[in-house]
N, C-alpha and C positions, 0 to 999 in steps of 0.2 A: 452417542458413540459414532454415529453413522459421519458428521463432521469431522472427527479426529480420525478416521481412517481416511476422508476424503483428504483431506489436509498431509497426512504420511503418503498417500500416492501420490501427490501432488509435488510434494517436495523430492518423495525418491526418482517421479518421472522427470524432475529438476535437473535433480543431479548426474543421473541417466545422460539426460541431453546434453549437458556441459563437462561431463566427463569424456562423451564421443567425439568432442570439439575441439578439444583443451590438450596442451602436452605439457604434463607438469603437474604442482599443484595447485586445487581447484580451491577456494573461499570464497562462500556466499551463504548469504541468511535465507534461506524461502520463504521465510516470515515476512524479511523487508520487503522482498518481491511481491510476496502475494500481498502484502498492504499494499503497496506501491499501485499495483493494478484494480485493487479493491475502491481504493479511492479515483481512479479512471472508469474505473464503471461505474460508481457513484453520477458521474454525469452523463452515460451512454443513458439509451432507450431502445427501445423493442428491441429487433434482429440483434444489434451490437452489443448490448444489454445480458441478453440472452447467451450471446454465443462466450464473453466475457463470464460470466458467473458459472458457466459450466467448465470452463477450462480451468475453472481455479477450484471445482470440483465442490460445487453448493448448491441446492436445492433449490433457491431463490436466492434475490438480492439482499430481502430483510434478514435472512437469519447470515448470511454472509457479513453484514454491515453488525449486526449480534455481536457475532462471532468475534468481531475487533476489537468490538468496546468493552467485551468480556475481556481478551489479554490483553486492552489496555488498565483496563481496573484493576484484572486479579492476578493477572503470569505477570504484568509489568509495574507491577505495582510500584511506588518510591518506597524501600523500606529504608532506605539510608540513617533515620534516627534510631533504628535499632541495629546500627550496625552491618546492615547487609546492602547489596548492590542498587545501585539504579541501570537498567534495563530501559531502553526504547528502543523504537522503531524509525527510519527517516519518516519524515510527515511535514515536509516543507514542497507546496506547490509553486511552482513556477510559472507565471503566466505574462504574454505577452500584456503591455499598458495600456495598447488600443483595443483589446477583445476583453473587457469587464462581465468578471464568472455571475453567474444568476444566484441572488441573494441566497435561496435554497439550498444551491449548492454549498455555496459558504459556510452553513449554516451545518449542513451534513455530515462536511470535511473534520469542522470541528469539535461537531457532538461527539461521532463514531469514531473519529483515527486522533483528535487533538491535533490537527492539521491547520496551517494558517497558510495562503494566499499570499505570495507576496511578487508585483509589479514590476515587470526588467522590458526593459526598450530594447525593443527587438534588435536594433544595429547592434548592440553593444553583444546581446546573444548568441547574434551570428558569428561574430568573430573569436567566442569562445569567451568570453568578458560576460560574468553577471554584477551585478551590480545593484545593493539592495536600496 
């Protein structure tokens, strides 16, 4: 239980902050966000590690990295053959062609979030151009 309150503070101190920013209105997932960053810390270590996993308000990295591959199995489940919705998260990395992720990582991305890796040349990036 102690997760899903961190996870509701998390997203209300979200919307908090993008509400105080914003004139208008506001649309965003705190989910996607908080994968989004879940899988960025996935490759952080110590200090960065650390200061990442508490912001997204989780006891540790392991039950953090749990915690996604729980709503990716059971809140995002495909039920479409009975009818009901398909549900995801983004989970698409983006990484420069010259700086190759550490096999581990890869390996993490896609166990925990169903994330894949995919290679863009950095000029092409710069100028706003991805290119898979």
């Amino acid at each position: 239980m102690q997760i899903i309150h961190g996870q509701i503070s998390y997203s209300l101190n979200l919307y908090k902050k993008l509400l105080s920013m914003e004139q208008g209105n506001v649309v965003v997932s705190p989910l996607s966000i908080s994968a989004a960053l879940a899988i960025t810390a996935g490759g952080a270590r110590g200090e960065t590690l650390n200061q990442m996993v508490s912001h997204l308000k989780f006891v540790d990295s392991n039950i953090m990295h749990q915690y996604f591959i729980h709503i990716r199995n059971v809140v995002l489940k495909d039920i479409s053959h009975e009818g009901g919705p398909v549900l995801d998260f983004a989970n698409c990395l983006l990484v420069d062609k010259k700086l190759p992720l550490h096999t581990t990582y890869q390996n993490l991305i896609r166990e925990y979030y169903g994330a894949e890796s995919s290679a863009v040349d950095s000029a092409l990036r710069q100028n706003g151009l991805v290119v898979k």
